[in-house]
Backbone as numpy.savetxt, mean C-alpha at the origin, in Angstrom:
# Nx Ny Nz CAx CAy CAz Cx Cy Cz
-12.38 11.41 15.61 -11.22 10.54 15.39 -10.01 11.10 16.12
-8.91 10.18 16.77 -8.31 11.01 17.62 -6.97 10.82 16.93
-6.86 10.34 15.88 -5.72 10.37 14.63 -6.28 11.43 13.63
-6.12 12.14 13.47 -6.44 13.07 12.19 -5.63 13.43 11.38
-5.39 12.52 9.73 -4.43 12.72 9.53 -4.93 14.06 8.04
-4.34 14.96 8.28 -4.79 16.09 7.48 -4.38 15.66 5.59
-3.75 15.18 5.17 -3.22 15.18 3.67 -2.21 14.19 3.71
-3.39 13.03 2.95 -2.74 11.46 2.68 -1.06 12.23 1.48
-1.31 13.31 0.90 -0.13 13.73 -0.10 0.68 13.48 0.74
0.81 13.46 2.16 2.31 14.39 2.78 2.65 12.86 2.65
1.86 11.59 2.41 2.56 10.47 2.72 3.67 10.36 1.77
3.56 11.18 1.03 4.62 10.99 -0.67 5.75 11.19 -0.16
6.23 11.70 1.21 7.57 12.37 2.00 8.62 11.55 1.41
8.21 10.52 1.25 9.28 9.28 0.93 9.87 9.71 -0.31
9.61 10.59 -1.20 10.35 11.33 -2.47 9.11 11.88 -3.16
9.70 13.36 -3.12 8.62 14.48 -3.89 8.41 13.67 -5.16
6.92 14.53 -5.44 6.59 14.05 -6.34 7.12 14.44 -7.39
7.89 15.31 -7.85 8.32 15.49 -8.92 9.54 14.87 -9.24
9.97 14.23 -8.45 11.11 12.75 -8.81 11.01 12.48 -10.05
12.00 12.43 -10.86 11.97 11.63 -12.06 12.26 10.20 -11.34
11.44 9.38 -12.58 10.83 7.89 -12.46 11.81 6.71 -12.55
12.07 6.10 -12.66 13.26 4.63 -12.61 12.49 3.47 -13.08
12.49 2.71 -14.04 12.06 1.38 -14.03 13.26 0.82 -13.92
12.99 -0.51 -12.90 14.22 -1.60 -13.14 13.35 -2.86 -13.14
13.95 -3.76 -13.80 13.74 -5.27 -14.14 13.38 -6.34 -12.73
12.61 -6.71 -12.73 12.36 -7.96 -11.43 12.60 -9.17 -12.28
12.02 -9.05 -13.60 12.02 -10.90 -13.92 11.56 -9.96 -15.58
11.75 -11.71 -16.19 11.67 -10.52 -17.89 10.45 -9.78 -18.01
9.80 -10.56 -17.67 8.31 -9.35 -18.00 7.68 -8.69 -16.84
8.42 -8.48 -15.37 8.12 -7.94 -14.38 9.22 -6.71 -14.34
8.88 -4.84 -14.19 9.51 -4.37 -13.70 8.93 -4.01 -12.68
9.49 -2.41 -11.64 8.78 -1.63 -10.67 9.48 -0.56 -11.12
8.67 0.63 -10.97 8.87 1.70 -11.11 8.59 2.42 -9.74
10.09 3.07 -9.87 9.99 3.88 -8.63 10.42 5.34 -8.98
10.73 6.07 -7.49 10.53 7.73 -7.37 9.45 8.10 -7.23
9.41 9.57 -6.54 8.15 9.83 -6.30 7.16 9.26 -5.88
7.04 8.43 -4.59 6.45 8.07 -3.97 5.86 6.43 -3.73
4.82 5.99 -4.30 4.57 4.78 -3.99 4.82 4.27 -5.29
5.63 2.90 -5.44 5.89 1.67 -6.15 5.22 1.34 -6.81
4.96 1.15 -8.29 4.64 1.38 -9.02 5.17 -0.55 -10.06
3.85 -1.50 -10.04 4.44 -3.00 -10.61 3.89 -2.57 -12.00
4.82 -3.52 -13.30 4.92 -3.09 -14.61 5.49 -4.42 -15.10
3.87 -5.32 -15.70 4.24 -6.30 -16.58 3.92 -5.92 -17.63
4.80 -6.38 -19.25 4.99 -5.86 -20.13 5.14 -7.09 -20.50
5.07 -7.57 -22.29 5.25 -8.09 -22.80 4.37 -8.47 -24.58
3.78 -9.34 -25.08 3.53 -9.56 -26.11 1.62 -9.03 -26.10
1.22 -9.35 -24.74 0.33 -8.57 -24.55 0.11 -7.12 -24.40
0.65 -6.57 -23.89 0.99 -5.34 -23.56 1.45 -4.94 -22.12
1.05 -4.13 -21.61 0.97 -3.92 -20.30 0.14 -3.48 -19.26
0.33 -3.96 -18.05 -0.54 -3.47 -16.85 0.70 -3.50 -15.76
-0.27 -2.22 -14.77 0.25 -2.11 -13.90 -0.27 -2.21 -12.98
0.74 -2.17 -11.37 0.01 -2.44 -10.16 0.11 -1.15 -10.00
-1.05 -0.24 -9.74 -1.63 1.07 -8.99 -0.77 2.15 -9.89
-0.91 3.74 -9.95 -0.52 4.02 -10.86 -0.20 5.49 -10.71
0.00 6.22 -9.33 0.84 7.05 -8.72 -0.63 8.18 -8.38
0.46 9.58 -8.39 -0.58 10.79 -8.21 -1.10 11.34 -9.73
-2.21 11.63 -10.03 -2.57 12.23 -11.37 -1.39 13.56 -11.83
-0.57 14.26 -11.11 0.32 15.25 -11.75 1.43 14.12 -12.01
1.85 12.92 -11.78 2.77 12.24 -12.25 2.77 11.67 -13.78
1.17 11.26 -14.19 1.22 10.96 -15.22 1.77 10.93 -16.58
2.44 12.30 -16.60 3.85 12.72 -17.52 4.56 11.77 -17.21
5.07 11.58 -15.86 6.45 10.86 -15.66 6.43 9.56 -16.07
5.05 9.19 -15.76 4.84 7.37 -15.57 5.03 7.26 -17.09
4.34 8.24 -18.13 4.09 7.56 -19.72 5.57 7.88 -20.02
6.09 8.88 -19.62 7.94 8.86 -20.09 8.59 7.37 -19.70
7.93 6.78 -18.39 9.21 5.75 -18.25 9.04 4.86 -18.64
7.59 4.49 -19.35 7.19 3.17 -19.65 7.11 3.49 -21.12
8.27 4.72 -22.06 7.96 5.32 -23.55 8.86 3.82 -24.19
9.46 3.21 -23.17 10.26 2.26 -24.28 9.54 0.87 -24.79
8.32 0.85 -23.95 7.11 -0.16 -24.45 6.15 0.13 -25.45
5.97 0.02 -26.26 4.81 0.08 -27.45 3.00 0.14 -26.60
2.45 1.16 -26.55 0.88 1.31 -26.36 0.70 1.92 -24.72
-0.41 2.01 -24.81 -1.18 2.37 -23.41 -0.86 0.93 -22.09
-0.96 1.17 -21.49 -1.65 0.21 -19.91 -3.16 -0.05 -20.18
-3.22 -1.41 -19.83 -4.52 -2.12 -20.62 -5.20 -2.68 -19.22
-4.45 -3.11 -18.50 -5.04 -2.87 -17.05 -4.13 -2.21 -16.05
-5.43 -2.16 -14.77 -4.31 -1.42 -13.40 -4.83 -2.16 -12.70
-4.31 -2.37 -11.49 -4.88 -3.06 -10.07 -4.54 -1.84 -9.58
-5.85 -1.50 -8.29 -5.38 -0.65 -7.60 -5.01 -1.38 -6.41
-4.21 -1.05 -5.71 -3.89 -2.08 -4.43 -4.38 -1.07 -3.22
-5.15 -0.13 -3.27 -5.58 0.22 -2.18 -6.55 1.88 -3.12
-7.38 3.02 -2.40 -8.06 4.28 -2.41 -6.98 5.27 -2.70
-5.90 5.45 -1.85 -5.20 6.48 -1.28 -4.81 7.43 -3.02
-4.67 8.58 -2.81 -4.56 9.31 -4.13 -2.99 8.81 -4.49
-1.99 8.32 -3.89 -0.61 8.43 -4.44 -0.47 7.17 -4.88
-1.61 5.93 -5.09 -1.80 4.92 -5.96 -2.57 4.95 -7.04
-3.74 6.19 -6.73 -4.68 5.76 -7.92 -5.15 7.18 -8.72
-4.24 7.97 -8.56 -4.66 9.14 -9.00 -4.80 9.08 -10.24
-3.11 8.64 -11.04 -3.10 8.30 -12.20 -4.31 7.25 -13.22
-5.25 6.74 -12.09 -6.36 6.58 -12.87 -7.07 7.46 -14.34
-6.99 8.83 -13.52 -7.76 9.64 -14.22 -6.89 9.55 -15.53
-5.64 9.54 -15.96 -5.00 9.80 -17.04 -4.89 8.60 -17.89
-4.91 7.12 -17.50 -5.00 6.09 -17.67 -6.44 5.07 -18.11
-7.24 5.18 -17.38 -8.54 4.43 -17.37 -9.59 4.96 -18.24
-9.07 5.70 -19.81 -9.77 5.88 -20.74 -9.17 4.63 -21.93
-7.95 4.49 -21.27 -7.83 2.67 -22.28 -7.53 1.61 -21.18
-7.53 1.90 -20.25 -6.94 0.53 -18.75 -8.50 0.12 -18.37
-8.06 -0.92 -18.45 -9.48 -1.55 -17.73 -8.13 -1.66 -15.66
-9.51 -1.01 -15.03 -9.02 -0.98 -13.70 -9.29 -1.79 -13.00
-8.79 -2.86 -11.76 -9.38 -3.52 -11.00 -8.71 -3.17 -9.36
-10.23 -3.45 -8.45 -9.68 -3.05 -7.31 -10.54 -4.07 -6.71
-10.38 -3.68 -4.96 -11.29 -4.34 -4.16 -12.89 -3.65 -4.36
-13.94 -3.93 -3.87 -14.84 -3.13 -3.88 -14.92 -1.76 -3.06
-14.39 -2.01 -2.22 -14.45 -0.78 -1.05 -13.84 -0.04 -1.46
-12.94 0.00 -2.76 -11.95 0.91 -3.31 -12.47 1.62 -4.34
-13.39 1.07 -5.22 -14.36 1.42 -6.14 -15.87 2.77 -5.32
-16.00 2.27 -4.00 -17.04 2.77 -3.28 -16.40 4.06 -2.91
-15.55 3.85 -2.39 -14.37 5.60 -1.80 -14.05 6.30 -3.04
-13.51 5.67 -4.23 -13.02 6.79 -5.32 -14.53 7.28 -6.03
-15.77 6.00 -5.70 -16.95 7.03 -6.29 -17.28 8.09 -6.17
-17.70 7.48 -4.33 -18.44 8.58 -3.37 -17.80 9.48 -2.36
-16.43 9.63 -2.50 -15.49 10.27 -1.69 -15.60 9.89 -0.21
-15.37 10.47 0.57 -15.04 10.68 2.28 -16.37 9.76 2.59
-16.55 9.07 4.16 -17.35 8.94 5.21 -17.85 10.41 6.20
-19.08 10.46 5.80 -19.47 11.60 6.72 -18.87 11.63 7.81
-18.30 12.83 8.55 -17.49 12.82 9.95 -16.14 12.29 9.78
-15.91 12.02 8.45 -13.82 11.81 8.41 -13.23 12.42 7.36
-11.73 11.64 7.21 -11.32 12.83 6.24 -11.93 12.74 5.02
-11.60 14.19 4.74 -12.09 14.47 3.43 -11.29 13.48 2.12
-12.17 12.99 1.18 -11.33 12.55 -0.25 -12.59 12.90 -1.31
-11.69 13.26 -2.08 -12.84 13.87 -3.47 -13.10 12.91 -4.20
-14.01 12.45 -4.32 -14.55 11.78 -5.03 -14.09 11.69 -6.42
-13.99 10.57 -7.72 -12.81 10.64 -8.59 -13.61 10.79 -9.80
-13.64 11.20 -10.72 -14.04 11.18 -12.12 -14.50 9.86 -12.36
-15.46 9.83 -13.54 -16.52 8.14 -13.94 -14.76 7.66 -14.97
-13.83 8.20 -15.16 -13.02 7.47 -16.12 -11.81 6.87 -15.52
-11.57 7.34 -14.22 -11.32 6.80 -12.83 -11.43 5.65 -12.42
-12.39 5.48 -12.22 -13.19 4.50 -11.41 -12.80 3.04 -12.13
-12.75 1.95 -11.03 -12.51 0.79 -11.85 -13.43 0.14 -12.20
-13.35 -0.57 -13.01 -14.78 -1.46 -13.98 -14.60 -2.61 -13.53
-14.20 -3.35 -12.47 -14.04 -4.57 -12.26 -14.08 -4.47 -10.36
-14.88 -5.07 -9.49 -14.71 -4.82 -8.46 -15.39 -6.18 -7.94
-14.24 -6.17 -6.67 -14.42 -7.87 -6.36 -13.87 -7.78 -4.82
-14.70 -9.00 -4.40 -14.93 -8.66 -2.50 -13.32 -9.73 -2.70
-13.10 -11.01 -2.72 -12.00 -11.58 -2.59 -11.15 -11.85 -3.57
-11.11 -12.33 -4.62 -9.80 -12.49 -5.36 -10.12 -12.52 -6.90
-8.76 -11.84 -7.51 -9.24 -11.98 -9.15 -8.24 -12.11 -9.80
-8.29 -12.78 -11.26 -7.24 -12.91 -11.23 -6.92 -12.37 -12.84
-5.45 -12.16 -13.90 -5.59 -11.47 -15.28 -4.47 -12.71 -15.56
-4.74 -13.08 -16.94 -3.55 -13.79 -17.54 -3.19 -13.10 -18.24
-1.81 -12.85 -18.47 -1.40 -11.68 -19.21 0.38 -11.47 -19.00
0.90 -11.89 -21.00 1.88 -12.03 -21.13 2.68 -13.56 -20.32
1.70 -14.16 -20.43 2.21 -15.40 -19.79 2.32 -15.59 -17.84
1.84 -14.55 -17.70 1.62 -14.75 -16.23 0.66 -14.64 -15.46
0.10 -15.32 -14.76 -1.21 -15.23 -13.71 -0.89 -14.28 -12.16
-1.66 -12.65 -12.58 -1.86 -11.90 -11.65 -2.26 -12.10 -11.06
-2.22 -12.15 -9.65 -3.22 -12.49 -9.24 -3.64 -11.55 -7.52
-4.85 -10.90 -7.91 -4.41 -9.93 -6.52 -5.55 -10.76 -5.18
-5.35 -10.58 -4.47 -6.11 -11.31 -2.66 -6.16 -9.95 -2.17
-7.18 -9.75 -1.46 -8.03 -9.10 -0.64 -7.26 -9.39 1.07
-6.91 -8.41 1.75 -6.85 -8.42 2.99 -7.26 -7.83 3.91
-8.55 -7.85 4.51 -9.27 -6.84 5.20 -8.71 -5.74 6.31
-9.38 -4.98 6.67 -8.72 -4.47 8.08 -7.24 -4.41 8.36
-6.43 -4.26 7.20 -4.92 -3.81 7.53 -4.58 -2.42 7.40
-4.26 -2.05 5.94 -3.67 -0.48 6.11 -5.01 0.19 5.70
-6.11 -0.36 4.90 -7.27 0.05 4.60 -7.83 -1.06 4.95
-9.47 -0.80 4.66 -10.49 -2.11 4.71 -10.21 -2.50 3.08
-9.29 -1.77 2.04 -9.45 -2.35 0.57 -8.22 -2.91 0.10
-7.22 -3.72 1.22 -6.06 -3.50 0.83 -6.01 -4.53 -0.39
-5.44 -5.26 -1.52 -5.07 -6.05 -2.14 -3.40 -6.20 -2.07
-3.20 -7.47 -2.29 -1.82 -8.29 -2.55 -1.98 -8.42 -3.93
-0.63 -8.23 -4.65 -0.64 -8.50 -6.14 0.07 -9.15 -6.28
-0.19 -10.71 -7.04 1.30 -11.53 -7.10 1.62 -11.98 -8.40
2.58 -11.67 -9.16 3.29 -12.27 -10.12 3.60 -13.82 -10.01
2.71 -14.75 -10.31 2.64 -16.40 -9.26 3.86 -16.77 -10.52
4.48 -16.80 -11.59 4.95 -17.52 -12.30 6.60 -16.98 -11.70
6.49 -15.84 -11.94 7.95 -14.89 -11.57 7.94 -14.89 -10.05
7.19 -15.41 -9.42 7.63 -15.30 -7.75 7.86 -13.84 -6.91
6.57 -12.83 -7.37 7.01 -11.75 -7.41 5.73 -11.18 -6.68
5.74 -10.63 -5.56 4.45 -9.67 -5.17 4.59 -8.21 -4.67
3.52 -7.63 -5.19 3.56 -6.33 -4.82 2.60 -5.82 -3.83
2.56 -5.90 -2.61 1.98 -5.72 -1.39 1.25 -4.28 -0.94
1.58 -3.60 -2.16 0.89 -2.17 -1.58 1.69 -1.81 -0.32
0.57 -0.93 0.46 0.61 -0.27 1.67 0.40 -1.07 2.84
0.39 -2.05 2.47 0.59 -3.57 3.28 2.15 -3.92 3.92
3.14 -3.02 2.79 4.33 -3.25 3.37 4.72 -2.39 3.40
5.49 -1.72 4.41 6.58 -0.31 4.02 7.93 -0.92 4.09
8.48 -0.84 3.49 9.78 -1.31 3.83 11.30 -0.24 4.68
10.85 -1.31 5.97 12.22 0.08 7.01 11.19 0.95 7.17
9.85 1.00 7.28 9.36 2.55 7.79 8.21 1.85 8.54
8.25 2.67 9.22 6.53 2.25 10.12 5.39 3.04 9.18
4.69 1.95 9.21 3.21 2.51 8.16 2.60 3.06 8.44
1.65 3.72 7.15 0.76 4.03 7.32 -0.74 3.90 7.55
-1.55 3.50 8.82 -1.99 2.61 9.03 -3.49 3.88 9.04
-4.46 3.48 8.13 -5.57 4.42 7.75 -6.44 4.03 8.81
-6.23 4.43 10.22 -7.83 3.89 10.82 -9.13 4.50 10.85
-9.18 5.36 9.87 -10.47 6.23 9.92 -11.28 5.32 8.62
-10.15 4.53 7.66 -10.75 4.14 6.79 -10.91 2.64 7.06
-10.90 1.69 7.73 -10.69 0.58 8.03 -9.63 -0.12 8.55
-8.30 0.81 8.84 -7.31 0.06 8.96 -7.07 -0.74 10.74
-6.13 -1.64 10.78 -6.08 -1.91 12.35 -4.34 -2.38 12.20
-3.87 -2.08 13.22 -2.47 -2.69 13.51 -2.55 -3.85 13.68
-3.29 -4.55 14.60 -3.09 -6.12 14.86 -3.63 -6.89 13.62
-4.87 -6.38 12.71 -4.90 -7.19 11.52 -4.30 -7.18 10.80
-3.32 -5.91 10.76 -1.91 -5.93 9.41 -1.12 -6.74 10.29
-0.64 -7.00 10.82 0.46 -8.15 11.72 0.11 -9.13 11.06
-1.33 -10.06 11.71 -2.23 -11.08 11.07 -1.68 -11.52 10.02
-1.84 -10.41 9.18 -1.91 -10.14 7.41 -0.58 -10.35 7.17
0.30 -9.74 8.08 2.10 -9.98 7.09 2.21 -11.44 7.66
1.63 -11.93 8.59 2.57 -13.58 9.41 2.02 -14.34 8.22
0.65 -14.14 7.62 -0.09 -15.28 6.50 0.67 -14.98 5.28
1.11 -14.04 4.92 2.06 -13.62 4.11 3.60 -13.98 3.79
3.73 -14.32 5.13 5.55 -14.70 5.17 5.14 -16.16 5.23
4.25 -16.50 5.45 3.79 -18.54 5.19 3.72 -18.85 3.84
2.83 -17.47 2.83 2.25 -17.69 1.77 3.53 -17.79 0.44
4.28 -16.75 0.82 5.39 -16.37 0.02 6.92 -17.55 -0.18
7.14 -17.82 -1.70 8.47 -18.70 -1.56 9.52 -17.74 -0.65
10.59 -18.71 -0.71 11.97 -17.97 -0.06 12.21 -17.27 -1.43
11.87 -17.65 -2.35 12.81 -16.64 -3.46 11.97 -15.37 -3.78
10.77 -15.29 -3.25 10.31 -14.24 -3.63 10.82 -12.73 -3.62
10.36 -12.09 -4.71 11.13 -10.76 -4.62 9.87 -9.73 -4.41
9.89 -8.67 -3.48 8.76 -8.46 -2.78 8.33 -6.97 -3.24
7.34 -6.08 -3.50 7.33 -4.86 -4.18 6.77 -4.26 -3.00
7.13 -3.30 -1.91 6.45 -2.74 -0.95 5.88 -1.41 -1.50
4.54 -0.82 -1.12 4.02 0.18 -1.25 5.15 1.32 -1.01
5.61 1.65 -0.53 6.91 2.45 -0.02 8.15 1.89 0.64
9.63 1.94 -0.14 10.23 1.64 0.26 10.74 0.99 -1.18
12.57 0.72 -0.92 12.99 -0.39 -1.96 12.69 -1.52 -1.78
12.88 -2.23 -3.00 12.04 -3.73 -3.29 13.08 -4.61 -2.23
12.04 -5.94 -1.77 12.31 -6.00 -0.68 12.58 -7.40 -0.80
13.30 -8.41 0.06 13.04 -9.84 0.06 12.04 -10.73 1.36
12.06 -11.53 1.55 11.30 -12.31 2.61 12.50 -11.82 3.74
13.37 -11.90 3.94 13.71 -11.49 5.17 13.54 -10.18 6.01
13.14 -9.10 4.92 12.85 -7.83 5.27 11.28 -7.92 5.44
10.46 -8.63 4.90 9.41 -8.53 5.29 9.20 -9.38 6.76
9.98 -9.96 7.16 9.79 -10.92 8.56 10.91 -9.74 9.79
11.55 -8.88 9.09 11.99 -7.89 9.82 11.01 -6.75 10.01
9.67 -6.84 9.06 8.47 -5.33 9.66 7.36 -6.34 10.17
7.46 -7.34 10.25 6.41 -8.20 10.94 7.34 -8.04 12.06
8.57 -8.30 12.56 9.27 -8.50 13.63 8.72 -6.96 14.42
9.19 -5.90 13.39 8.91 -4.57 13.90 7.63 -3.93 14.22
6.26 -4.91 13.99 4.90 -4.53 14.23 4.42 -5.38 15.53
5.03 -6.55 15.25 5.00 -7.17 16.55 5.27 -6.75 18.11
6.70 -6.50 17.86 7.44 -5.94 18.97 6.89 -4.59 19.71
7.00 -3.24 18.74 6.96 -2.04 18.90 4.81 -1.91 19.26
3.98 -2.99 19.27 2.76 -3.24 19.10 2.77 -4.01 20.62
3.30 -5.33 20.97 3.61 -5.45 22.56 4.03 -4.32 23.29
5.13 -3.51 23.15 5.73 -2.58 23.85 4.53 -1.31 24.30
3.71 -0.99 23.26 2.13 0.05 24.00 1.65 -0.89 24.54
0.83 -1.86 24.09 0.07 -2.91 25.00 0.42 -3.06 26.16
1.68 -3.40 26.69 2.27 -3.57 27.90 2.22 -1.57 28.42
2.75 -0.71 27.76 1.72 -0.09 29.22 0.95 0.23 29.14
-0.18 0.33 28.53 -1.30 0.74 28.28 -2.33 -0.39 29.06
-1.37 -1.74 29.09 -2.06 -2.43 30.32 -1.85 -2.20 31.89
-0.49 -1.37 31.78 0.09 -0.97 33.01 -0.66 0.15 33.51
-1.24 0.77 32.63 -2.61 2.09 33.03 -1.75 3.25 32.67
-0.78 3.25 32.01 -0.31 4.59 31.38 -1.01 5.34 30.59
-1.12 6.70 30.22 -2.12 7.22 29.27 -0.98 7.54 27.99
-1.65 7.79 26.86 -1.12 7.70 25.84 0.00 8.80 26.03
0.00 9.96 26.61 1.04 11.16 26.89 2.00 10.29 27.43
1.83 9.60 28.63 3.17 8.70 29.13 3.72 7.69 28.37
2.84 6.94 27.76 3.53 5.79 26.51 4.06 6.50 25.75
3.87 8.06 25.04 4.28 8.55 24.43 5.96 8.52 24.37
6.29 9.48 25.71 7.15 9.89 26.36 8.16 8.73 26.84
7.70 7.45 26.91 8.92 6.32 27.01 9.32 5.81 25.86
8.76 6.13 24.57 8.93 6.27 23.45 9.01 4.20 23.28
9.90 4.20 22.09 9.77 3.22 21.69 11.78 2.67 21.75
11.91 1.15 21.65 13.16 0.53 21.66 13.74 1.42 20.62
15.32 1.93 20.75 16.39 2.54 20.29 16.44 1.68 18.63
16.07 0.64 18.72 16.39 -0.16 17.65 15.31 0.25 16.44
14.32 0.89 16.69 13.05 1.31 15.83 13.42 2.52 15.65
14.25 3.43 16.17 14.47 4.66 15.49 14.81 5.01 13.77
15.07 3.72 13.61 15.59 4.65 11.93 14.09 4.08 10.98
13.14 3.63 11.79 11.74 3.06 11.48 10.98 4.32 11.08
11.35 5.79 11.79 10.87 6.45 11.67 10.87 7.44 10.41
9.98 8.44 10.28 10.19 9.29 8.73 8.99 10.11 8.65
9.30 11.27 7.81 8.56 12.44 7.82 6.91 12.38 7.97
6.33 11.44 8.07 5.05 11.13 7.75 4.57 10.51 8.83
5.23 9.23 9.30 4.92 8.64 10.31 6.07 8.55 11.42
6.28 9.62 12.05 7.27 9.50 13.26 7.10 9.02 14.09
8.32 8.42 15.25 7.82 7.62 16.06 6.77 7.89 16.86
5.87 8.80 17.35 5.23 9.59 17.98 4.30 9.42 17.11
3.60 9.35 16.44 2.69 9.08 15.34 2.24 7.63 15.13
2.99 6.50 15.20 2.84 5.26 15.03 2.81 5.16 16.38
3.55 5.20 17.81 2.65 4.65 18.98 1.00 5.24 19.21
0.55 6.58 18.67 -0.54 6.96 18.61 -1.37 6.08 17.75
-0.66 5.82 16.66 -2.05 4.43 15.94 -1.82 3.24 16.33
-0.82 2.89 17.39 -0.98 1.43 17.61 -1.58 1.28 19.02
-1.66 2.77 19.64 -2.56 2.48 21.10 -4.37 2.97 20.34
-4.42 3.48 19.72 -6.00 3.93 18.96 -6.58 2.85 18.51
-5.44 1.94 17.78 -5.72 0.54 17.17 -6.28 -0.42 18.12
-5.09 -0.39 19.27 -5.58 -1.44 20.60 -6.86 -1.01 21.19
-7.03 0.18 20.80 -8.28 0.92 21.96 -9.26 0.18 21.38
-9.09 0.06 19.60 -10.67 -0.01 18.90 -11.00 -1.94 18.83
-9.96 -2.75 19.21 -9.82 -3.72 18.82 -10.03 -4.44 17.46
-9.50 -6.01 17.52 -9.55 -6.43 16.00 -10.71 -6.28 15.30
-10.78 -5.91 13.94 -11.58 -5.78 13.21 -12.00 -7.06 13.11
-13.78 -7.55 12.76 -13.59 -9.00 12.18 -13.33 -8.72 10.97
-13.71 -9.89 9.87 -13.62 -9.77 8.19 -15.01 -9.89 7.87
């Protein structure tokens, strides 16, 4: 693999993990919980609660402190993708959460790594989700229809969309970064041009009022998400064009990317890092589904 990314943790750059936690309100029975890393969706109400994905397993202190002002456990989780800084908190959770993911997400936290890539440890049987589904599923709960979609070949082959359909509310995983160039897993299925794909059907799918939960990053609206489709687009032509010009990746390197994508960048995925997965991406072409 000519991306090797050594420790999906360092993706947490976006705020150590030992961040104390924040819930704030999206809609009455929608919050997000943030700090410490990836975004964290939290419907609550007469049912109880579930969440979308559910951090790193040493967070688990933090998550049950911020959600102490709700009565009981998390009764479900969606995982919206494998990566440990969504689903670690499985292990501390999924002895009362019923879990749901894609299948391919259920297959990686079983059986860990693909021979010949990176390493992932395989997750505990209390881990693991009990519900696994190739395209869409859906929970009624507290008066709202969850509902997560399957998007192949974007930041993983397992990504899910989670949408709050009543509250106008989705939580996109690692599908969205918001202001940062992603993290785009191609050892595990991911491709640049099918996450593009994936955000344009997305900015069709979504009201204007929607309020948007990105895997990393503050919560976001439709215009910021048509500003990282703008920014996958663009900065995704800009290698293509020389890489059709016969430049090698050292020279695309080195002309870097438009002045306007600099603050795109961040400890994890620097600019130098994202033209490397978007010429690896072009090399391998589109995934089908």
């Amino acid at each position: 693999m000519r991306l090797f990314f050594t420790s999906i943790a360092a993706l947490l750059a976006v705020g150590p993990a030992t961040a104390e936690l924040s819930l704030h309100p999206l809609s009455d029975a929608v919050y997000v919980l943030q700090g410490g890393g990836g975004n964290v969706g939290v419907c609550v109400g007469a049912d109880g609660i579930l969440l979308v994905d559910a951090k790193l397993a040493s967070q688990a202190d933090a998550v049950r402190a911020a959600l102490s002002r709700f009565a009981g456990q998390p009764q479900y989780i969606f995982n919206t993708h494998f990566h440990a800084d969504h689903t670690g908190g499985n292990r501390a959770f999924g002895q009362h959460a019923t879990i749901l993911a894609h299948a391919n997400v259920r297959k990686r936290l079983a059986t860990g790594g693909e021979f010949g890539k990176r390493f992932i440890e395989p997750a505990p049987a209390v881990a693991l989700p009990k519900i696994a589904f190739e395209q869409s599923a859906s929970v009624f709960f507290n008066g709202e229809e969850i509902r997560a979609v399957h998007f192949p070949h974007a930041h993983t082959d397992g990504d899910l969309a989670v949408f709050f359909v009543n509250a106008h509310i989705a939580h996109l995983g690692d599908l969205f970064f918001n202001g940062l160039f992603p993290f785009v897993d191609l050892e595990y299925g991911g491709n640049v041009e099918s996450l593009t794909k994936h955000i344009t059907a997305l900015i069709d799918q979504l009201p204007a009022d929607a309020k948007i939960i990105p895997g990393h990053g503050p919560v976001a609206t439709l215009d910021d998400l048509k500003a990282y489709h703008r920014m996958l687009v663009e900065t995704t032509a800009s290698v293509h064009r020389h890489r059709s010009a016969g430049l090698s990746l050292e020279q695309i390197s080195a002309e870097g990317l438009d002045a306007q994508w600099a603050s795109w960048a961040w400890a994890f995925v620097p600019t130098q890092r994202w033209i490397e997965t978007v010429y690896w991406s072009l090399e391998a072409g589109v995934k089908s589904d």
